[in-house]
N, C-alpha and C positions, 0 to 999 in steps of 0.2 A: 753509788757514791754521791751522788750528786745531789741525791731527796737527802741526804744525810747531811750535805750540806747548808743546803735552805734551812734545817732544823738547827742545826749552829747558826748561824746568821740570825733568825727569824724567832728561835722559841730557847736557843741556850742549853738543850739537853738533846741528848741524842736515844732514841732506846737502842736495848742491844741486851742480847738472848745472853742464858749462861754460860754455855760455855768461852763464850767469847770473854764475858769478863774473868776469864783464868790467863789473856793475855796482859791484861793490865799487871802492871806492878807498883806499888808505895814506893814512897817515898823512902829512904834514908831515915833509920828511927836514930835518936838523939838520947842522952841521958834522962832527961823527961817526957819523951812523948814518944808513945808507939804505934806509926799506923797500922792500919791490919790491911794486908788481901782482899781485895772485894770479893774474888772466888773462896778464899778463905775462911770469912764472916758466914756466909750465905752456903758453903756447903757445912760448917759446922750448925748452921741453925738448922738446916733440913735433917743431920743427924740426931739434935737434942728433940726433933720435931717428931722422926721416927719412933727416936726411943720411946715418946708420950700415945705411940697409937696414931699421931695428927699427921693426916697426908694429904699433899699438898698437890691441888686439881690446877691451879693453875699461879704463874706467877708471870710477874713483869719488871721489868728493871729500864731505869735510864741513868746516865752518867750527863755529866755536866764542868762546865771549868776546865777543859783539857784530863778527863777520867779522875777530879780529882772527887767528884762526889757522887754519891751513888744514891738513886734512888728508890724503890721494891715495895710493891703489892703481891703478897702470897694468900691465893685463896685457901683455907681449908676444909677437910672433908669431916666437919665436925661442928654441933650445933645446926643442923641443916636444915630449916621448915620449908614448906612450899615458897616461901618469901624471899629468906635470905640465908647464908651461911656467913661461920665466919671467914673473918680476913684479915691481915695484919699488912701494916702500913710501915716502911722502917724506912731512914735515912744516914748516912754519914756523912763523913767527910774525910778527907787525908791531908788537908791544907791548914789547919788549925780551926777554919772555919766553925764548925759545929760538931756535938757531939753526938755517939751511935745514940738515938732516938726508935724505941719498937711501940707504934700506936695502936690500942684497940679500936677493932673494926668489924665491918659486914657489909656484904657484897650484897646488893639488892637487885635478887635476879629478876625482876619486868623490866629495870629500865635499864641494869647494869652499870649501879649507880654504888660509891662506896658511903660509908658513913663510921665517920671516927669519932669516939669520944674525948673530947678537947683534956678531960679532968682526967682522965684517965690512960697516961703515958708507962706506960710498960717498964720503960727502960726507958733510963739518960744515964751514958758515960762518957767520959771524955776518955780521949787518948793518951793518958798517962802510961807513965814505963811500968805502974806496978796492975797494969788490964792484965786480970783473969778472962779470957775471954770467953770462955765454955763457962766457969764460972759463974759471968755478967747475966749468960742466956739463960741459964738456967736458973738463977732468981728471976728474970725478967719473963720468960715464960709461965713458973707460978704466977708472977702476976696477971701475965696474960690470962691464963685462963680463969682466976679468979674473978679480973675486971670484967671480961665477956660476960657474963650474967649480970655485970651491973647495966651493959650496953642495951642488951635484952630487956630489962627491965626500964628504961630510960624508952626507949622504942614504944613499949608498951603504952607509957605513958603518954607517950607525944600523940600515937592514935586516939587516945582517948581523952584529949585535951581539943577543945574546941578554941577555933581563933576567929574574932570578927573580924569582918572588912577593915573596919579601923585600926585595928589589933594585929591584923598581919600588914599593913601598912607602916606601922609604925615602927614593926620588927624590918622589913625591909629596909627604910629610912634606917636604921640604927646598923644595919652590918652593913650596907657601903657607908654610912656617915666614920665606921670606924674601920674602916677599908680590909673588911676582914676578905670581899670578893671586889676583883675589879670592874669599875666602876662602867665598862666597855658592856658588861655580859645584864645590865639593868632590864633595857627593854626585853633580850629575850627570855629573863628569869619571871618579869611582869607575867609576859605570854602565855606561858608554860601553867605558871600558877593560876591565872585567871581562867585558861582552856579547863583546865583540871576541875576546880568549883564550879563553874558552868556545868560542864558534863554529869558533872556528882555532885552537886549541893551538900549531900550527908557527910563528905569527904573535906568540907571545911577545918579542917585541924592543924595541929603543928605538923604532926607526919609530911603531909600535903606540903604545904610550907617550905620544909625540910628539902624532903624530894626534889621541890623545882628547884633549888641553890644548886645540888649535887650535878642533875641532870645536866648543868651546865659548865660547870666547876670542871667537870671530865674533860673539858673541851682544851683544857689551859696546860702547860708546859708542866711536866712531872713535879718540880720545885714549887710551882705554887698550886699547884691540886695536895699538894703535902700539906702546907702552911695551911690555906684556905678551907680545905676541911675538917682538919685538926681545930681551925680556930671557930669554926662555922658549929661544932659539936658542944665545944665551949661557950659558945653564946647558945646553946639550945639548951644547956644544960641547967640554966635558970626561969626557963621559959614553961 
C-alpha cells in the first residue's frame, strides 16, 4: 500500500492487474454520456480479440485521477519476428477527459521497448449515450490490423534510412524543442544514442534514433509514455 502511494504522490498513475480493475465502477451515465467499465471495455476487447485468432501474451494497465482513467498495453501473439510483435496501446477516460483511444504498436523485444504509430490511431470515441461498444472495437480492430502493416512497413523504412550526426541532432533539438519527451530524460537519451553509434557505426539510422527515445520514454508515468510515444511515432513518421 504504501509503494502504491508514492506512485500517486510522485508519478499520478497507479498500475494494477485485471482483475482488480472489475472493482472499479463509472460513473453515473447521463442522457449524453456513457462511461463504460474499465473491466468491461478490456474483457470485451480480449473477447473480439479471441474471436480474430489474436492472443494476448501479456498486458499491463494503470489507472490515474482517483480510477477515473485507464491506461493498457496488450501484447499480441501475432505478427511475431525475432524483433518484435505486435502491441496495442489504448486509453480512456470516465471523467469527460478524453476519449477511448486504441494506438498501433510493437513490442520491441531486446530492449523491451514499445513503438506507436502517431498517424495511425485505431479508434477515437467519445463517451456518448449512443457508444456501440462491441461495435466501436470491432471497426477499430479492422483497423488495427490493417494499420499494423503500415507500422511494419514504416519500421522497415527507418532501418534503412540513414541519419547524420547533424541530422539526428537536429531531430533531437526538434522533439524536446516541441515537448513531445520531457525535457528531464535529454542527457540520458544523448547517452543511449551515442553508446549505440559508437558500438555499431553501420547502425546510424532513424531505427537507432527511434530506439533510444523509447528506451527511455518507458521510464515515465503510464499517461505520458501514451502521449510521448504516440507523438514520438508522429514525428518519425516524416522522417
Amino acid at each position: 500500500m504504501g509503494e502504491h502511494a508514492r506512485l500517486i504522490a510522485h508519478r499520478g498513475a497507479v498500475k494494477i492487474d485485471r482483475a482488480t480493475l472489475a472493482t472499479i465502477e463509472p460513473p453515473p451515465a447521463t442522457p449524453t454520456w456513457k462511461p463504460i467499465k474499465h473491466a468491461t471495455l478490456i474483457d470485451t476487447l480480449h473477447e473480439e480479440l479471441t474471436a480474430r485468432d489474436l492472443k494476448v501474451t501479456r498486458e499491463e494497465y494503470a489507472v490515474q485521477r482517483h480510477n477515473a482513467l485507464l491506461f493498457g498495453v496488450l501484447d499480441l501473439d501475432w505478427g511475431v519476428t525475432g524483433e518484435f510483435t505486435a502491441a496495442m496501446g489504448l486509453r480512456t477516460s470516465n471523467d469527460k477527459t478524453m476519449p477511448l483511444q486504441i494506438a498501433v504498436g510493437k513490442r520491441v523485444f531486446v530492449c523491451d521497448n514499445l513503438a506507436f504509430s502517431g498517424d495511425l490511431i485505431a479508434l477515437t470515441r467519445r463517451h456518448t449515450s449512443g457508444l456501440d461498444l462491441r461495435r466501436a472495437l470491432v471497426d477499430g480492430l479492422d483497423r488495427y490490423q490493417q494499420n499494423s502493416r503500415r507500422l511494419d512497413e514504416a519500421i522497415a523504412r527507418w532501418k534503412d534510412t540513414s541519419v547524420s550526426v547533424e541530422k539526428a541532432k537536429g531531430c533531437i533539438y526538434d522533439i524536446f524543442q516541441q515537448k513531445i519527451v520531457p525535457v528531464r530524460l535529454f542527457h540520458p537519451i544523448i547517452s543511449t544514442y551515442t553508446q549505440a553509434i559508437h558500438e555499431k557505426p553501420e547502425n546510424q539510422h532513424v531505427w537507432t534514433l527511434h530506439n533510444a527515445f523509447t528506451a527511455h520514454i518507458k521510464t515515465l508515468p503510464h499517461a505520458t509514455q501514451f502521449r510521448s510515444t504516440v507523438a514520438l511515432g508522429k514525428f518519425f513518421a516524416w522522417q
